[in-house]
C-alpha positions in Angstrom: 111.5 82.5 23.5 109.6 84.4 21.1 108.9 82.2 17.8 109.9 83.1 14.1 107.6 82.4 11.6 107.5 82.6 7.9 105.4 83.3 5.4 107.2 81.7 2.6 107.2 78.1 4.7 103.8 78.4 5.1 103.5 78.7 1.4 105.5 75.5 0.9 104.2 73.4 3.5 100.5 74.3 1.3 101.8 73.0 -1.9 103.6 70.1 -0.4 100.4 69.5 1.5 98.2 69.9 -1.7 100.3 67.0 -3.8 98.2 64.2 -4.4 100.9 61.5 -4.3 101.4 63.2 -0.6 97.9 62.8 -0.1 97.8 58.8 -1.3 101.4 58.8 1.6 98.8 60.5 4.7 96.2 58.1 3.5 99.2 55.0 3.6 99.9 56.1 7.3 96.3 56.2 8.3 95.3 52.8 6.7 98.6 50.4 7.1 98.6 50.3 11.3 98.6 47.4 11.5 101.4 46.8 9.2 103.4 49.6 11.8 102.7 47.2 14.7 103.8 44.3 13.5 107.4 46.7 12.7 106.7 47.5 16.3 106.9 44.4 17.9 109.5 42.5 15.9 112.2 45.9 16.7 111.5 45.9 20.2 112.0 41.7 20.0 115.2 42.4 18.7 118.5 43.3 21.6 120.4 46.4 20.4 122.6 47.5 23.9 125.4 49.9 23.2 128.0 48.2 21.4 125.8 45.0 20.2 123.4 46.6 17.2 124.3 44.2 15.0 121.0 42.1 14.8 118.7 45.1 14.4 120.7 47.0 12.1 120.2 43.6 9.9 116.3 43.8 10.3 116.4 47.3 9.2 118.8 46.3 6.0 116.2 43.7 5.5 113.3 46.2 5.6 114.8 48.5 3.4 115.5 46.1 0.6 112.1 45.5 0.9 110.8 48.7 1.0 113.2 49.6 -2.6 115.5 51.9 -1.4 118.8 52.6 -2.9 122.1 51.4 -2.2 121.0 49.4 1.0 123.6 48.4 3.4 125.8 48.7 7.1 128.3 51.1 6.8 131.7 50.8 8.7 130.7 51.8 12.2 127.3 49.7 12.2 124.7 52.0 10.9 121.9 50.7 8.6 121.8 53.1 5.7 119.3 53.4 2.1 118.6 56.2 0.2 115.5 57.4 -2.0 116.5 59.7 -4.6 115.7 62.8 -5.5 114.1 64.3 -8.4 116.8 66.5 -9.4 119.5 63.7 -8.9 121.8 61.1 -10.6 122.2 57.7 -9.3 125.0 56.9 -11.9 127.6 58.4 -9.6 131.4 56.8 -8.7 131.5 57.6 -5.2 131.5 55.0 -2.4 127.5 55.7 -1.0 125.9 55.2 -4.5 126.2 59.6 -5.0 128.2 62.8 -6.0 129.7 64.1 -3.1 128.3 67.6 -4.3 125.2 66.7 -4.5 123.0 67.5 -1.0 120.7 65.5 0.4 118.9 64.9 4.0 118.9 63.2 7.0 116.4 61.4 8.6 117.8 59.3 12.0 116.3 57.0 14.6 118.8 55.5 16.5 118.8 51.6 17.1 120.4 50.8 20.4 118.5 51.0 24.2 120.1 51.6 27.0 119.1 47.5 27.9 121.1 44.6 28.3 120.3 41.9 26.1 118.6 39.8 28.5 116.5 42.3 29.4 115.0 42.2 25.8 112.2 40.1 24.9 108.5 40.4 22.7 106.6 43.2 23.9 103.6 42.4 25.5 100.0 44.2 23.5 97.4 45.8 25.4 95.0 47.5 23.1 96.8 50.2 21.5 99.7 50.1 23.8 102.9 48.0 23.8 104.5 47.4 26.6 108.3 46.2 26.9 112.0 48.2 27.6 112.9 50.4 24.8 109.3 50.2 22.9 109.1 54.2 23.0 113.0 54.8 23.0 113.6 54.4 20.5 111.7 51.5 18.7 108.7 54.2 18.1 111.3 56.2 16.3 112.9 53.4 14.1 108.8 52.4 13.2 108.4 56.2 12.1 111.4 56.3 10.0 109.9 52.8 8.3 106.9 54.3 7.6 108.3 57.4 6.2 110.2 55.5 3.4 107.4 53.3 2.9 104.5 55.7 2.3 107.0 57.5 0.5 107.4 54.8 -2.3 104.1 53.5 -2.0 102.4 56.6 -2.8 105.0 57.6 -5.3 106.4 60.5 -3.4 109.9 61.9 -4.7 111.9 64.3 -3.0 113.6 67.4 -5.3 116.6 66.0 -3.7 117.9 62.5 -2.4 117.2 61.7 1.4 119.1 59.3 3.5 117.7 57.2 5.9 119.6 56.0 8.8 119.0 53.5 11.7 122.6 55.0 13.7 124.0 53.1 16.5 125.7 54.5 19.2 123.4 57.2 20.6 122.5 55.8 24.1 125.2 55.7 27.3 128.5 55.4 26.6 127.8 54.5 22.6 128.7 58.7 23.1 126.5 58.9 19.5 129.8 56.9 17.4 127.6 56.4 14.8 126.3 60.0 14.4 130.1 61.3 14.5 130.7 58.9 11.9 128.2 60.2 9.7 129.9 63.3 9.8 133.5 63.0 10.0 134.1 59.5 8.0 131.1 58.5 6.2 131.2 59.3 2.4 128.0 60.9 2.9 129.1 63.3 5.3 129.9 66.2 3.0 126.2 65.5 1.6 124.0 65.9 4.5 122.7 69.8 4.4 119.7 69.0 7.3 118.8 66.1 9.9 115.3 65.0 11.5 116.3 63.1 14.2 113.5 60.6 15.8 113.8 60.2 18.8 111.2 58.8 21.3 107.7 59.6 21.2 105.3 62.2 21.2 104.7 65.4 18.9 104.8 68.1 21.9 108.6 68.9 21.6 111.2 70.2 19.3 114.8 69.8 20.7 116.6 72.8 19.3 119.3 73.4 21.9 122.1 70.2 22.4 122.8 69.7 25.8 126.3 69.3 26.0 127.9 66.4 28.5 131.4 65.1 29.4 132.0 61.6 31.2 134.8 60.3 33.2 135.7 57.5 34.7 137.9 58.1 38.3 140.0 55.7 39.3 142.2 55.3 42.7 144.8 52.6 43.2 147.0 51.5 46.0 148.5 48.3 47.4 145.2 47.2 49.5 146.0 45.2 52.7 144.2 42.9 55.7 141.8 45.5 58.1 143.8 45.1 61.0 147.3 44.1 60.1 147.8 47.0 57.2 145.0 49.8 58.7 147.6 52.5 58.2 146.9 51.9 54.5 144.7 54.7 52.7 141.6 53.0 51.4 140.6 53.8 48.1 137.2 53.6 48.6 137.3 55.9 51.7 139.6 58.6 49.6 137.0 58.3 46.3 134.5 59.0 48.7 136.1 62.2 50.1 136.5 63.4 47.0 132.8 63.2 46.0 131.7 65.0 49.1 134.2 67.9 48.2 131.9 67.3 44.6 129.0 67.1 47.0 129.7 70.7 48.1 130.0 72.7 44.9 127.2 75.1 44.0 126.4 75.1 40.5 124.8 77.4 38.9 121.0 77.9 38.0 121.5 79.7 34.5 123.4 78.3 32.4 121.5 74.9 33.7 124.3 72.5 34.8 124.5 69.1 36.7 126.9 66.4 37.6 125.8 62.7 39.1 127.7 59.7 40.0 125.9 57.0 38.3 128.2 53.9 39.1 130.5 53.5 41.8 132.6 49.7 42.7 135.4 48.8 44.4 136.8 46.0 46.8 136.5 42.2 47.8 135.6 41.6 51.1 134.5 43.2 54.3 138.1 42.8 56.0 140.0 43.3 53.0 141.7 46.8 52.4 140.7 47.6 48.7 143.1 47.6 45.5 140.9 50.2 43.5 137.9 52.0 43.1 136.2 53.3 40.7 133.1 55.8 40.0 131.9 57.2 36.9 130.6 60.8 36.7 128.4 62.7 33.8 128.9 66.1 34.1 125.7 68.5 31.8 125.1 71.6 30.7 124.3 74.3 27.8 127.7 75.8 28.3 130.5 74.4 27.2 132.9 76.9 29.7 130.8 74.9 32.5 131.4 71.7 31.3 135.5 72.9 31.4 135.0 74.5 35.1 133.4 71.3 36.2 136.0 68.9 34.6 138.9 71.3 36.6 136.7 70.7 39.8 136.4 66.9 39.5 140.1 67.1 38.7 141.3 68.9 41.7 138.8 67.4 44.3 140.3 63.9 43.5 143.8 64.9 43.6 143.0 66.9 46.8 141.9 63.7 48.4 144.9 61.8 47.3 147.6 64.6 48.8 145.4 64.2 52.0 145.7 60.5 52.0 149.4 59.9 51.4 150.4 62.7 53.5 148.9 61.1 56.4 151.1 58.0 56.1 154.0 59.4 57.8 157.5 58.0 58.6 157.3 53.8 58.8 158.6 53.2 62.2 161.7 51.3 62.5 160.4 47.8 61.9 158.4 49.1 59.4 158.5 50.0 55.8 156.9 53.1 54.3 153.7 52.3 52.5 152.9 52.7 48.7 151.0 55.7 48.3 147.9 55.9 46.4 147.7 56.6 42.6 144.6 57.9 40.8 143.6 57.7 37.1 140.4 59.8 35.8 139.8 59.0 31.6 137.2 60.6 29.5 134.7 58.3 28.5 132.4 60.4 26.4 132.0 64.0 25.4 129.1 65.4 23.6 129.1 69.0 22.2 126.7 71.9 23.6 125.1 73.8 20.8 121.7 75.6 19.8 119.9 76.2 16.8 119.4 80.1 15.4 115.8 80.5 16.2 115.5 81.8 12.0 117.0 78.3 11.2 115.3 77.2 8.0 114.5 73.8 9.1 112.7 75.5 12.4 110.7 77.5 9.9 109.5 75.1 8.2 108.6 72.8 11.3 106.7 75.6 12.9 104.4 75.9 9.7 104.3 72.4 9.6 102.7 72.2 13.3 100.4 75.5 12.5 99.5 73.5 9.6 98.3 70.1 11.1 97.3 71.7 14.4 99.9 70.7 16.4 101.1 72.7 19.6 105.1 72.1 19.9 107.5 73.9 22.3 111.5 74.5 22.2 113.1 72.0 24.6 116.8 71.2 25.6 118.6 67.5 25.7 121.2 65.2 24.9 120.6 63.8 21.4 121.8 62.4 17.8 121.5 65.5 16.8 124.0 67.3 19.0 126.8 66.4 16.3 125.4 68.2 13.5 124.5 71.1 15.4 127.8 71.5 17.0 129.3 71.2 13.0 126.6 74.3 11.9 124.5 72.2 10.3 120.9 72.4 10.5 118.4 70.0 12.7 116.0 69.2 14.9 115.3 65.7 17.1 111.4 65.3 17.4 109.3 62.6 18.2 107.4 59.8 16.6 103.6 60.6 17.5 101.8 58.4 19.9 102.2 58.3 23.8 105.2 56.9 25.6 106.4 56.3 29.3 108.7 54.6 31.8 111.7 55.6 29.6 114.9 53.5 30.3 113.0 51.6 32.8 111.7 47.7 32.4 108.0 49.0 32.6 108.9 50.9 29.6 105.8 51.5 27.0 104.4 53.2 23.8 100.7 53.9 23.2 100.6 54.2 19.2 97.2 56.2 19.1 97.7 58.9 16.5 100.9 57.7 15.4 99.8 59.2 11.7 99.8 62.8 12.9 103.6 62.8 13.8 103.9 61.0 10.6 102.5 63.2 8.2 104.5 66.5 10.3 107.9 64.4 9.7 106.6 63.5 6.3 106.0 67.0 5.3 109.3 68.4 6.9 111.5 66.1 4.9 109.7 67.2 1.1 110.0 70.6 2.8 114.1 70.6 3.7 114.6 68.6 -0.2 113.0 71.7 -1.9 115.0 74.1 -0.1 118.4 72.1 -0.9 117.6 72.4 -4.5 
């Protein structure tokens, strides 16, 4: 991909660059480490899993009341929410989020969940300038960034031409299937609002995420009356027919352009060795950066299960004389998350500007592809980009999980500079 710059954003980003109460925020970042560490280590002591966000989305209330922001609180889906606002706005307003509903603002997002159990959450353990524990880089390295966005911000006096909402979202890992993103922009009141989203996602400074990988789950599942192993063996087992049916999967050829993939991540079924099953189950994620691929694969898994249950129950027969006919098999296959495939125009303002921003600091970013917050806005038209929050991370969604936070402050100033760019232009 050839990249787009512009002359104008390189204009701004100077300016906002040359502030001095923008100046005073780099010097904040540079000088109040330690301060992000601490942050550090009490998020990533805090269990969010999919579903139970409830305790961190409380810290981060707690941190923004202590940071000043406006109109602090957990909106209806579980997302942690305050607001700094702009120069150019009115805080005397009578709608529910503390703001006129015409008045624009912008979105910076870390999500709070992991993909973690609980139990599998305790204090990170500190070597040097590393951290190690599950979900320190994804996405507790995000959640510190967007804390020490809103606090150099108001430490240094910064003020945005127009408001910016900050937002520690649930939702975004497994099957959350990003709920709380969706509710930002379908039932939140500040969903007519939001003009542009930084999402921060994970660490690092070497990627921009332009292009939403789209995915669809399902969950298959295949019935039938079960039975002993030798007294009912002329009964179809429903782990032997799910099986069948993911080997005919096994045997599609997907394409190479547009990218797509299926897996079975999970499969269960049965309760003994010579017990016939009842059910089982699998659930399948099905990717790509089409949507029409997403639909072909979907018809695919449809007809390779069904396949496999004709097969099945037409091999029962007649029941002899003594013998009555047995149940046949029964298959159920529900959608358990969906996320929308879409791509940012490469003369998006919000690229613009983060392309000056990197030739600005020095930093060397490519266009990537993936499955994240900001897939919902995107899909809606609206402008954003997920990036990451500086520093080194690896062993993502694994228990060796960890974050190295040397030069955190260079992501911090690029996010920094991104947001004052995005409020000028939404003047």
């Amino acid at each position: 991909m050839q990249e787009t710059y512009s002359t104008s954003a390189f204009h701004t980003v100077s300016q906002l660059a040359g502030l001095t109460a923008v100046h005073r925020a780099f010097q904040w970042f540079h000088l109040q480490e330690p301060k992000l560490r601490e942050w550090h280590r009490q998020v990533a002591s805090i269990p969010a899993p999919p579903f139970g966000e409830q305790a961190r989305a409380q810290w981060m209330v707690e941190q923004f009341t202590a940071l000043g922001l406006e109109n602090v609180h957990i909106d209806a889906c579980g997302n942690a929410l305050g607001s700094i606002y702009g120069a150019h706005s009115h805080s005397n307003s009578p709608s529910v989020d503390g703001a006129s509903p015409f008045r624009p603002c912008t979105l910076l997002s870390a999500h709070l969940d992991t993909v973690f159990p609980a139990d599998a959450i305790g204090i990170p353990v500190e070597e040097g300038s590393r951290l190690l524990g599950p979900g320190v880089s994804d996405n507790c390295a995000g959640i510190v960034a967007l804390l020490a966005t809103a606090a150099a911000m108001q430490s240094a006096g910064v003020q945005p031409a127009t408001d910016i909402l900050f937002a520690g979202n649930v939702g975004e890992e497994g099957e959350g299937n990003l709920r709380g993103m969706r509710y930002l922009f379908t039932e939140s009141p500040a969903a007519a609002r939001i003009r542009s989203v930084i999402v921060l996602d994970g660490a690092g400074t070497d990627s921009i995420v332009i292009q939403a990988l789209g995915s669809k789950r399902f969950n298959v599942v295949i019935t039938g009356p079960g039975g002993h192993s030798w007294i009912d063996a002329r009964i179809p087992n429903p782990i032997l027919v799910l099986s069948n049916a993911l080997a005919a999967l096994g045997k599609i050829k997907l394409p190479g352009s547009p990218r797509t993939t299926w897996n079975v991540g999970h499969i269960e079924g049965g309760t003994a060795i010579n017990a016939i099953p009842q059910s089982a189950q699998a659930r399948i994620d099905t990717r790509s950066t089409d949507a029409s691929m997403l639909l072909s694969l979907e018809r695919e898994i449809f007809h390779a299960v069904e396949q496999a249950i004709c097969e099945a129950n037409s091999s029962l027969g007649p029941a002899s004389a003594n013998e009555q006919k047995s149940p046949a098999l029964r298959f159920q296959i529900e959608t358990i998350g969906e996320r929308p495939a879409a791509t940012l125009d490469d003369d998006a303002g919000i690229l613009l500007a983060l392309r000056a921003i990197d030739r600005h600091l020095g930093i060397h970013s490519q266009p990537r592809i993936a499955s994240t917050d900001a897939n919902i806005p995107l899909s809606l038209g609206i402008e954003a980009v997920s990036i990451g929050s500086g520093g080194r991370g690896g062993g993502v969604h694994t228990r060796q999980e960890w974050f190295d936070a040397a030069g955190r402050d260079l992501a911090l100033r690029r996010i920094l500079l991104l947001l004052l760019a995005l409020a000028q232009a939404e003047i």
